[in-house]
C-alpha positions in Angstrom: -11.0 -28.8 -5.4 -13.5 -28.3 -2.6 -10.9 -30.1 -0.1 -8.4 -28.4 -0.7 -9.9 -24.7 -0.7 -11.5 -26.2 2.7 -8.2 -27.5 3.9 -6.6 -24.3 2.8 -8.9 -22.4 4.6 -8.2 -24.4 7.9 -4.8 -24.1 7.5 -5.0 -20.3 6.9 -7.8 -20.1 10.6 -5.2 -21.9 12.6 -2.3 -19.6 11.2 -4.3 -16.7 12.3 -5.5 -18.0 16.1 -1.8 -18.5 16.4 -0.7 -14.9 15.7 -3.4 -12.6 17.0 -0.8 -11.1 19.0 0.4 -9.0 16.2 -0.2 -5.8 14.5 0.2 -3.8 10.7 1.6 0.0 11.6 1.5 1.8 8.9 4.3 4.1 8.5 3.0 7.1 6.0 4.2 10.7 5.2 5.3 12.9 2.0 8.6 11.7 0.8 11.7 13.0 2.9 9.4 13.6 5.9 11.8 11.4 7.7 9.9 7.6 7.9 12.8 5.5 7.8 14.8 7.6 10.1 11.5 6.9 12.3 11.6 3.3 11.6 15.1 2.8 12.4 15.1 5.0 15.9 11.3 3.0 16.6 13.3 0.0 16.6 16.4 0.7 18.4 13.5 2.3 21.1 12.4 -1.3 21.2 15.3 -3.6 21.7 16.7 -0.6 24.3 13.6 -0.9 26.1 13.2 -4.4 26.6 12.8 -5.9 30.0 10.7 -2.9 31.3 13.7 -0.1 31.6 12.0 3.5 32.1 8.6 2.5 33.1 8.1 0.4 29.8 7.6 -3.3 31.4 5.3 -4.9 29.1 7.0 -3.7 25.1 9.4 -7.4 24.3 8.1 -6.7 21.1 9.3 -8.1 18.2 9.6 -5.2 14.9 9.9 -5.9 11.5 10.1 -2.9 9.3 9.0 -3.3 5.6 10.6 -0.3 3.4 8.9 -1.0 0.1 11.4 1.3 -1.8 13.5 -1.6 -1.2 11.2 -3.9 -3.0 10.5 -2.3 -6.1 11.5 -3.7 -9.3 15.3 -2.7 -10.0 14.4 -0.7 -13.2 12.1 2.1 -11.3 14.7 2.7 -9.4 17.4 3.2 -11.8 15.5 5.4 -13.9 14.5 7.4 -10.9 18.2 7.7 -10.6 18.5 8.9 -14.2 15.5 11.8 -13.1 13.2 10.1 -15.6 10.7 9.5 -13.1 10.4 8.7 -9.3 9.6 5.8 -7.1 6.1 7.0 -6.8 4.9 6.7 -9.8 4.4 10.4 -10.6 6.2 10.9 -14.1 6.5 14.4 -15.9 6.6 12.7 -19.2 4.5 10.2 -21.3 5.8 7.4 -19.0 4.0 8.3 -16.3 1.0 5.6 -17.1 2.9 2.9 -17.7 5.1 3.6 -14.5 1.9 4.1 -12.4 0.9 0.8 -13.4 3.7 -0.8 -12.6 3.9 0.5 -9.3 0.6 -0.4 -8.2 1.2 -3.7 -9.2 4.8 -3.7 -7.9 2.8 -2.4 -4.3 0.2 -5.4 -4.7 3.4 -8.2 -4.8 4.5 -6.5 -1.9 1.1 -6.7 -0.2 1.0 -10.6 -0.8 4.4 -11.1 0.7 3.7 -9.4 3.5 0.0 -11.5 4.2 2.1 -14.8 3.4 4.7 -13.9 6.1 2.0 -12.9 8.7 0.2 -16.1 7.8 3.4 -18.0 8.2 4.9 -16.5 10.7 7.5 -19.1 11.0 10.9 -18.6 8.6 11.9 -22.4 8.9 8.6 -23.2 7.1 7.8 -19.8 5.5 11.5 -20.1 3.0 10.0 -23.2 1.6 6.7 -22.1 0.5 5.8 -19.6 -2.1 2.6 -17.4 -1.5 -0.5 -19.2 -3.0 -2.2 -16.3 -4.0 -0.2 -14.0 -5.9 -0.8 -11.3 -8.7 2.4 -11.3 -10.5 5.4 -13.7 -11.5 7.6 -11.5 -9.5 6.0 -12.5 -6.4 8.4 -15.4 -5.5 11.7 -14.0 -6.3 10.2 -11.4 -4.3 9.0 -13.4 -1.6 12.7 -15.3 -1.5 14.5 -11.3 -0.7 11.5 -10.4 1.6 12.9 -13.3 3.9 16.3 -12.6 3.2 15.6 -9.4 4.6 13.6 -10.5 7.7 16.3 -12.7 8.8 19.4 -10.3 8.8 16.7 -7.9 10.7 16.3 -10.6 13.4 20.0 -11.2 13.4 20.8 -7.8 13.5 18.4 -7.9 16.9 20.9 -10.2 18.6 18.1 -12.3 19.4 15.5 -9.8 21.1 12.9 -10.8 18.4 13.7 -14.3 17.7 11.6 -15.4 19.8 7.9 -16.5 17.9 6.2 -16.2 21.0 6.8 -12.6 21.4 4.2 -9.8 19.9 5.1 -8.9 16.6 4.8 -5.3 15.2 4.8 -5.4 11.6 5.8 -1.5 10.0 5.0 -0.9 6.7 7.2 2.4 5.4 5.7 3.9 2.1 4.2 7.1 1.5 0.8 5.6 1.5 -0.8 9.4 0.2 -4.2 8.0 -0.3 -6.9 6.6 2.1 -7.2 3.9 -0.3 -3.8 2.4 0.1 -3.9 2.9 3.7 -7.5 1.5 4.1 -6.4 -1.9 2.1 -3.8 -2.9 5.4 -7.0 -2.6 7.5 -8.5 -4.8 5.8 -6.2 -7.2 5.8 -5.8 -6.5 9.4 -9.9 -7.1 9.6 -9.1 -10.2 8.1 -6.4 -11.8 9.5 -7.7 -10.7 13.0 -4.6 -8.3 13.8 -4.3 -5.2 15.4 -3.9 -1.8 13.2 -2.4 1.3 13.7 -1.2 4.6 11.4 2.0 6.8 12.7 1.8 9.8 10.0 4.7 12.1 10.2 3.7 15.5 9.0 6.3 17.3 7.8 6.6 21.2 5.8 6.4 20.9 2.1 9.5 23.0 2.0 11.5 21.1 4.3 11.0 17.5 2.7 11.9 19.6 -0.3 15.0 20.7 1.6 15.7 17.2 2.8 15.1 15.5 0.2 17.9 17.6 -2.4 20.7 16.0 -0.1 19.6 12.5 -0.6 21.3 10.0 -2.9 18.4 9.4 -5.3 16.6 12.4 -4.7 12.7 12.4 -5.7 12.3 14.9 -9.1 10.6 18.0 -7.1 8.1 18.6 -9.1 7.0 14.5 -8.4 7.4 15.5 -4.3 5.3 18.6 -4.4 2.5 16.6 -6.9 2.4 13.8 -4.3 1.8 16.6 -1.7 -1.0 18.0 -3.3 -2.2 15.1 -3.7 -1.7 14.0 0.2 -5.4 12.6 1.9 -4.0 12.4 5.9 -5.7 10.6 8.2 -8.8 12.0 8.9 -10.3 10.7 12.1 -13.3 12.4 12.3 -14.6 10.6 8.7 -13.0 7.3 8.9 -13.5 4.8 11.7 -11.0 2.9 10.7 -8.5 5.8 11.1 -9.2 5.9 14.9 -5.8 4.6 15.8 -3.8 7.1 14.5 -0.9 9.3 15.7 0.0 12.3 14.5 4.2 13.2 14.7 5.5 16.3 13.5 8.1 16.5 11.7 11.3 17.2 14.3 9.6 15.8 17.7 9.8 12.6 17.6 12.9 11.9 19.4 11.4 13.9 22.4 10.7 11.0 25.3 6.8 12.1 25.5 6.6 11.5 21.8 7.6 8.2 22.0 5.5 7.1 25.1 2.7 8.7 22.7 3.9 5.8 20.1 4.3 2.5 22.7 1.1 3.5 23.9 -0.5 3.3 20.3 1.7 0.2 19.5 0.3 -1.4 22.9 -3.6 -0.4 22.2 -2.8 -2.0 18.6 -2.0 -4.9 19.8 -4.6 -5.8 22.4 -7.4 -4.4 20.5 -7.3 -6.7 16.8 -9.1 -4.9 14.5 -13.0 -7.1 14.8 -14.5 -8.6 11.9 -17.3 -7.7 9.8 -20.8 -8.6 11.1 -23.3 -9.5 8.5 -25.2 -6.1 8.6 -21.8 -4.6 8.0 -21.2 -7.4 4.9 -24.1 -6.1 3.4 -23.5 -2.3 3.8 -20.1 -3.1 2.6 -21.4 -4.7 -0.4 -24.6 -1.5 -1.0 -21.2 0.8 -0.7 -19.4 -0.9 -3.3 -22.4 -1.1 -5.7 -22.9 2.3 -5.3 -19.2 3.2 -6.4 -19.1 0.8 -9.1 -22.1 2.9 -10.1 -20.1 6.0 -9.9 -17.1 4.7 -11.2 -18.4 3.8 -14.4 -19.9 6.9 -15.2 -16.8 8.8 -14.0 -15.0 6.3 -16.3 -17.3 7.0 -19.5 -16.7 10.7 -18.9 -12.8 9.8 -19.3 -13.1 7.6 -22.2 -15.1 9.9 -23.9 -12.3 12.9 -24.0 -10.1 10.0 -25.0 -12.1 9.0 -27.7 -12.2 13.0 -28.7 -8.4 13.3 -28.3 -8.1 10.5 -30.9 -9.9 12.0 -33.5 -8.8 15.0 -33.6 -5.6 13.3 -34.5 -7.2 12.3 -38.0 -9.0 14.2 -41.0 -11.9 14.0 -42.0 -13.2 11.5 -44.8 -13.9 7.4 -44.0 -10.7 7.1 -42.2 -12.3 9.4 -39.6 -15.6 7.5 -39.4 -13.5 4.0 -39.1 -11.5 5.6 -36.5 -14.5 6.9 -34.9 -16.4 3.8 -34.9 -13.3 1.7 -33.5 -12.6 4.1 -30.6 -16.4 3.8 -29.5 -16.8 -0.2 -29.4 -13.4 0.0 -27.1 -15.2 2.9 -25.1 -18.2 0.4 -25.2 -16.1 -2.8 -23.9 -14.0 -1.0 -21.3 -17.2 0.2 -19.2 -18.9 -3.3 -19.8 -16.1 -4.6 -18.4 -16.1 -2.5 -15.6 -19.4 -3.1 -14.9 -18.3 -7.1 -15.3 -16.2 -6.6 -12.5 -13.3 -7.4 -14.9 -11.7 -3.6 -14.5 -11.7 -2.0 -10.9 -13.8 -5.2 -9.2 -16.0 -4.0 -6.3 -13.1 -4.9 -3.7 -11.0 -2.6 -5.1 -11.3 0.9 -3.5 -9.3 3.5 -5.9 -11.2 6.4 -5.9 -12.7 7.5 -9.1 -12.1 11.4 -8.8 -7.7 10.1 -8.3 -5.3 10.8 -10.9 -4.7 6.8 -10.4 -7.7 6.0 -11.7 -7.6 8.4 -14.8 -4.3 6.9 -15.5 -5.7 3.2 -15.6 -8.8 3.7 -17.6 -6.5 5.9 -20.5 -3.7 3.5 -20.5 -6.5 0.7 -20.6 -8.3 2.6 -23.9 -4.8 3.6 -25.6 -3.7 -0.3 -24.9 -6.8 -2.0 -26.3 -7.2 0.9 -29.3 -3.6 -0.3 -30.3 -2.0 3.4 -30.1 
C-alpha cells in the first residue's frame, strides 16, 4: 500500500511539472449575467487571435470551457424545467435540502473530473483511466461525457488547441456565489502548481431578471433574486487569494479595451502559478481551521437545538413527548460529536457556518438520522 500511494504520488509530481503552463479561470456571476455568452466570445477572441494579430503575439492558447449546467445530473434539470426548483439548488418548497445536497455533491464530481483531466492532460491516456479519487458513483460516467465534450471542443478549434504543448486555460462557468466555492479552485490551483484567475461579470439584478425570462429553462425568479442576495463578489481588499481578479460589467465586454483587460489577466495567470504553502503557512492554515471547526460546532448546536424544538412541538405531552425528547437529543449529541470527529464538515472543508448551505446540511443531517 505504501508503494503504491508513493508511486501514485510520483506519477501525480511528474503530471504536474509537465503542465505548469496552465491555469483555472473562474468564470462567476448571478445567473443570466451573461457567462457563457463570455465564454463562447473569450474563445473565439482566442483562436482569432492566434499568431500575434493586433498586437497579441504571445496568446496560442489553448481554452477549454467547463459549463457545469451541462454536467449536472439529468433529473435537476428536468425538474428545473417543470419550475420545481432550479439548477442552483435554491428550492421554494420542502425539496430544497435534498436538492442542495445533491448539488453540492453533483459540483464535487465535477471538481474531480476536472483535477483528473488537468493531471492527465493527455486524452489518448486520460479516456482509459477513471479518476482514482472520486466522491460519487457518477464520477465515471461523468468523467466518460467530460471528455466527450473536451474533444468536440478541440475539434471544433480546427486544430488551434490540439497541440499539448500549448498553454492551456481551463474556464470554469458556474455561478460560484460564495467565496467558498471559489476559494476551493485555488486551492487546487495551489496544489497542482497552476496559475489562477476570477473574471466576475457584474450584472443589474433587474436585467439578469430581464434576461433570464427569455431563456429556455428560465431560473424560478424568486431562486435568481435569493442567489443574489446571497452573492459574496470578490473582494480584493480581504482575500489574497482574490488578487487576480477582473471585474466586467455587464454590457462591456465586447469593447477591445475590455478584452486586452482579460489577455492581460489570462497572461499574468499563467506565468505566475499560484505558490505553495510554506510550513508557517501549513500551520496557520491548520490554527484557522481549528478555530472554525470551533465555531462551526457551536453554530451547528444552536441549529440543532431549534430542530430538536421544532420536533417536539409536533407531539403532546405525556411519555411519547419525553421518548421523543430524549431521542432527538442523543442525535443532537452524535451529529456535533461527529462534527467535532471530523466525520461532518472535516477541517478542509470551508462552507461557512453563518450560509444557508450549511443550515441546510446539518437539518437534513438531524431529520435523516431522527428517521422523519
Amino acid at each position: 500500500l505504501c508503494l503504491g500511494v508513493l508511486g501514485g504520488w510520483l506519477c501525480v509530481m511528474a503530471v504536474v511539472e509537465r503542465c505548469r503552463d496552465c491555469s483555472i479561470v473562474l468564470l462567476c456571476g448571478i445567473p443570466s449575467s451573461g457567462k457563457t455568452t463570455f465564454a463562447h466570445r473569450l474563445s473565439e477572441e482566442v483562436i482569432r487571435r492566434v499568431g500575434g494579430g493586433e498586437g497579441f503575439t504571445d496568446t496560442a492558447w489553448g481554452v477549454i470551457t467547463v459549463h457545469f449546467d451541462d454536467y449536472h445530473p439529468p433529473d435537476l434539470r428536468e425538474e428545473r424545467a417543470g419550475g420545481k426548483h432550479n439548477s442552483l439548488g435554491y428550492g421554494s418548497d420542502e425539496e430544497g435540502s435534498s436538492i442542495s445536497f445533491v448539488l453540492k455533491q453533483s459540483r464535487q464530481d465535477i471538481s474531480d473530473c476536472i483535477k483528473h483531466f488537468i493531471l492527465m492532460n493527455d486524452l489518448g491516456r486520460a479516456s482509459e483511466v477513471l479518476p482514482s479519487c472520486t466522491t460519487s458513483g457518477r464520477v465515471p460516467k461523468l468523467w466518460d461525457q467530460f471528455v466527450g465534450h473536451v474533444k468536440i471542443k478541440r475539434a471544433a478549434d480546427s486544430g488551434s488547441t490540439s497541440d499539448g504543448n500549448r498553454p492551456l486555460i481551463i474556464l470554469l462557468d458556474d455561478i460560484m456565489h460564495l467565496h467558498s466555492m471559489r476559494h476551493h479552485y485555488y486551492q487546487m490551483a495551489r496544489e497542482l502548481g497552476l496559475g489562477f484567475a476570477q473574471i466576475y461579470l457584474e450584472c443589474p439584478l433587474e436585467v439578469s431578471v430581464s434576461r433570464n425570462s427569455k431563456r429556455k429553462l428560465p431560473v424560478p425568479e424568486v431562486s435568481l433574486r435569493r442567489v443574489a442576495d446571497a452573492l459574496e463578489p470578490p473582494c480584493q481588499d480581504k482575500h489574497q487569494w482574490e488578487q487576480r481578479t477582473l471585474t466586467v460589467k455587464w454590457g462591456t465586454f465586447d469593447t477591445k479595451p475590455s478584452w486586452f483587460q482579460v489577455f492581460d489577466l489570462l497572461k499574468e495567470s499563467l506565468e505566475n502559478p499560484v505558490p505553495p504553502l510554506t510550513e508557517e503557512d501549513t500551520s496557520l492554515k491548520v490554527m484557522c481551521s481549528l478555530a472554525n471547526q470551533k465555531s462551526r460546532v457551536h453554530q451547528a448546536d444552536n441549529i440543532l437545538r431549534k430542530c430538536v424544538h421544532a420536533r417536539l412541538t409536533e407531539e403532546e405531552t405525556g411519555i411519547g413527548r419525553e421518548l421523543v425528547a430524549k431521542h432527538a437529543n442523543k442525535v443532537r449529541k452524535d451529529i456535533l460529536e461527529d462534527m467535532k470527529a471530523g466525520n461532518i464538515f472535516p477541517l478542509e472543508d470551508e462552507t461557512d457556518a453563518g450560509s444557508l448551505e450549511f443550515r441546510t446540511i446539518i437539518e437534513k443531517t438531524f431529520f435523516d438520522k431522527l428517521g422523519v
